[in-house]
C-alpha positions, -999 to 999 in steps of 0.1 A, spaced: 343 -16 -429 315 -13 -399 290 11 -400 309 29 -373 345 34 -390 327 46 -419 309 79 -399 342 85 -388 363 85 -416 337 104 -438 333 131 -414 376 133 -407 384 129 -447 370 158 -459 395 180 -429 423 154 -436 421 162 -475 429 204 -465 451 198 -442 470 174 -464 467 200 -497 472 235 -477 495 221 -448 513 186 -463 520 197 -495 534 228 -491 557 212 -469 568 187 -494 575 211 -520 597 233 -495 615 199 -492 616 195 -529 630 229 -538 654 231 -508 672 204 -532 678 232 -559 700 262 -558 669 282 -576 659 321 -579 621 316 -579 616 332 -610 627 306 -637 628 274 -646 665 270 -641 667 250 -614 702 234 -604 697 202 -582 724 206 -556 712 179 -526 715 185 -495 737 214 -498 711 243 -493 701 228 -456 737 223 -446 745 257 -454 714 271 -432 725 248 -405 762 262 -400 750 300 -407 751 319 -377 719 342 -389 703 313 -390 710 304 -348 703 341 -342 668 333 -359 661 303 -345 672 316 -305 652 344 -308 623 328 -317 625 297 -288 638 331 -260 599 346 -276 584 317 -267 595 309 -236 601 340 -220 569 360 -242 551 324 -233 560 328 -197 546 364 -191 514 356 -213 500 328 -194 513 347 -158 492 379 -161 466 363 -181 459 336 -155 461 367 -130 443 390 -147 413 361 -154 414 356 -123 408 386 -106 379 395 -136 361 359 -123 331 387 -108 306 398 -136 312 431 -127 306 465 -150 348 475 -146 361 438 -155 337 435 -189 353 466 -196 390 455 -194 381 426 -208 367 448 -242 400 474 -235 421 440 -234 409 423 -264 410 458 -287 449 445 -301 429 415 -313 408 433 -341 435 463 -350 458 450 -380 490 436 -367 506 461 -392 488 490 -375 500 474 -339 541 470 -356 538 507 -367 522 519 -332 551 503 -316 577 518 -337 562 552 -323 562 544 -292 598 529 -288 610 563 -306 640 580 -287 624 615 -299 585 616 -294 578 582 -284 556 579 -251 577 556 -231 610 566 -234 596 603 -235 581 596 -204 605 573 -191 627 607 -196 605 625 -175 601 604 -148 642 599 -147 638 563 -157 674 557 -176 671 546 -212 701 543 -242 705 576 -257 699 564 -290 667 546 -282 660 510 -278 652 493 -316 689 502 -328 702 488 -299 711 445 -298 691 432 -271 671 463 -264 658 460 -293 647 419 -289 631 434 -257 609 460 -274 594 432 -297 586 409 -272 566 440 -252 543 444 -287 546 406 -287 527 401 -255 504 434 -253 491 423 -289 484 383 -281 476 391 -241 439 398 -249 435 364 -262 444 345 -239 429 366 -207 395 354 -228 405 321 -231 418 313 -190 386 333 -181 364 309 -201 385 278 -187 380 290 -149 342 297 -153 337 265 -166 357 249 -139 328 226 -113 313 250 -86 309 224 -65 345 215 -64 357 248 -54 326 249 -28 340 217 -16 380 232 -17 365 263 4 348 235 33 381 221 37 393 259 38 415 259 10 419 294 -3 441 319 -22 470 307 -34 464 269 -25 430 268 -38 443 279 -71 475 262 -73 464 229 -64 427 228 -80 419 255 -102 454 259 -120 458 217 -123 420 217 -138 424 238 -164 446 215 -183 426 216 -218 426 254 -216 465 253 -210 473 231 -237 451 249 -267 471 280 -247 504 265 -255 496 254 -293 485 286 -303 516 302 -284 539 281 -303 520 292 -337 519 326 -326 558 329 -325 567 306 -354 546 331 -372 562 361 -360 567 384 -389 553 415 -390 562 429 -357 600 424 -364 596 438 -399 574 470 -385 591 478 -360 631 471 -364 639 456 -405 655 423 -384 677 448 -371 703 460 -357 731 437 -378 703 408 -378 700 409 -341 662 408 -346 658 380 -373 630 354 -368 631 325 -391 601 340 -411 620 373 -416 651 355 -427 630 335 -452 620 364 -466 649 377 -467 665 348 -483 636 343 -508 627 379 -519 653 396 -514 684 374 -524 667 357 -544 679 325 -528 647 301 -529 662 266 -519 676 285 -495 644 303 -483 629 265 -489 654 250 -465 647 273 -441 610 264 -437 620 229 -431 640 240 -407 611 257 -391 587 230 -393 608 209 -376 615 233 -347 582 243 -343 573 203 -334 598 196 -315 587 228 -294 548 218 -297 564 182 -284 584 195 -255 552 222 -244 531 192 -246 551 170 -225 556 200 -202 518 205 -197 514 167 -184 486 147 -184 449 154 -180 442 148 -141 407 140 -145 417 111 -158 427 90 -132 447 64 -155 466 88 -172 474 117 -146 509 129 -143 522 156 -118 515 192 -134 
C-alpha cells in the first residue's frame, strides 16, 4: 500500500466506520427482524420469511404512504427550489431589507419542528385559525369543516408547513451558490448583452449545479423524514389519507405492536428513498464545467 492510499484510507475509515455502525447496521437489523412476526417487547420471535414484506407490499396504506411521500417531493421539491432560486436571486444586493428577509426567512430553521406542526394546526383551524379566518373575510371559499379533516385538503395543508419550514434553507443555500458564481463570467454574459431571463437560464442556473445537487439530497432526506408535521398537525389523518412511511412505521411498531412489520417497512423506505436520490441525481445531469462529462441540464 503507497504512501498515498494509506492518507486516504486513514482519513475515510474513521467516517466509513459511523456510517457503517449508525447507518449500515441499522439497516441490516430492519432486514433481520422484518423476517420475524415480533412485538418488540420479548424475546418471542417467530421467523416467518418473507412474509412481513409481502404483506406491506400489497397493503394499500402502505401505497397511500409511499405516494404521498414521492407527490411531497416532487411537487413540495418543485416550489422550494422555484421561489428559493427567485427569492436568492432578487436578495443578490447586500442591501439592509434583503439581510432582513433573509433572518425573517431562516427563523422556521431554529423553532422546534414540533412548535412549527402545532402553529400550523392553529392556523389551518376552521374556527380561529388565520387563514381560513381570513380567507372568510376576504370571501376566499374554503370547506366548511376546515381543511385537515378533509382527503386532499388536508395533504395540501402539510405540504404548505412543509415548504415555509424548509424554504429558509435553501434561499441560504442558492444565495451562497450564485455569489460564488465567477464575476467575470456574468461581466462577460452582460458584453454579449445577455440578460434577465437568458442570463440566468443559460449561465447562472446551469452553473450552479453543486448547489442544486446538495439541494436535491437534502430534499429527498427532508421528506423521507417527514414525521412530525403529519403527526402535529393531522394524526395521518383523515382515514390514513395523510400517512408517510415514517408515521405508518410508527404506527405499525408502537402502536400495533407489529415490529417485522414496522421493520419491513424501513426497508421499504430505504429502498425508495435511493431510487428517488438515483432518479434526482440523474435528473440534475452532469457538472458543465467539466467539459468531458457535461450533459444537457
Amino acid at each position: 500500500m503507497n504512501p498515498r492510499t494509506r492518507f486516504i484510507f486513514g482519513f475515510l475509515s474513521p467516517a466509513v466506520f459511523l456510517y457503517g455502525f449508525l447507518v449500515g447496521l441499522p439497516l441490516i437489523q430492519s432486514f433481520y427482524y422484518s423476517l420475524f412476526r415480533w412485538k418488540g417487547v420479548s424475546s418471542n420471535m417467530k421467523f416467518i420469511g418473507t412474509k412481513n414484506l409481502t404483506t406491506i407490499a400489497a397493503d394499500p396504506v402502505m401505497h397511500t404512504a409511499g405516494l404521498n411521500q414521492i407527490l411531497l417531493l416532487v411537487c413540495g421539491g418543485i416550489m422550494i427550489i422555484m421561489f428559493a432560486v427567485s427569492i436568492a436571486h432578487a436578495l443578490q444586493k447586500p442591501t439592509v431589507l434583503g439581510k432582513s428577509v433573509q433572518a425573517i426567512m431562516l427563523f422556521p430553521q431554529v423553532v422546534s419542528i414540533v412548535v412549527i406542526g402545532i402553529m400550523w394546526n392553529f392556523m389551518w383551524n376552521p374556527s380561529y385559525g388565520l387563514l381560513l379566518v381570513g380567507g372568510r373575510k376576504l370571501g376566499i371559499p374554503y370547506p366548511k369543516d376546515g381543511v385537515l379533516g378533509l382527503a386532499g385538503w388536508a395533504n395540501m395543508a402539510i405540504m404548505v408547513a412543509f415548504v415555509w419550514h424548509a424554504l429558509g434553507f435553501y434561499v441560504m443555500l442558492f444565495g451562497a451558490g450564485l455569489k460564488n458564481i465567477d464575476s467575470e463570467v456574468i461581466e462577460a454574459s452582460e458584453i454579449d448583452g445577455a440578460s434577465g431571463w437568458v442570463r440566468f437560464s443559460r449561465i447562472s442556473w446551469p452553473l450552479l449545479w453543486s448547489v442544486k445537487r446538495v439541494a436535491i439530497i437534502y430534499l429527498v432526506s427532508n421528506v423521507m423524514g417527514t414525521f412530525v408535521l403529519v403527526e402535529m398537525m393531522t394524526k395521518h389523518g383523515p382515514d390514513n389519507a395523510t400517512q408517510t412511511l415514517l408515521t405508518y412505521m410508527y404506527e405499525k411498531g408502537w402502536e400495533s405492536s407489529r415490529m417485522g412489520e414496522a421493520a419491513a417497512i424501513a426497508v421499504y423506505s430505504f429502498m425508495i428513498a435511493m431510487v428517488l436520490g438515483a432518479v434526482a441525481w440523474r435528473v440534475i445531469g452532469r457538472n458543465p464545467e467539466n467539459p468531458r462529462r457535461s450533459a444537457a441540464i
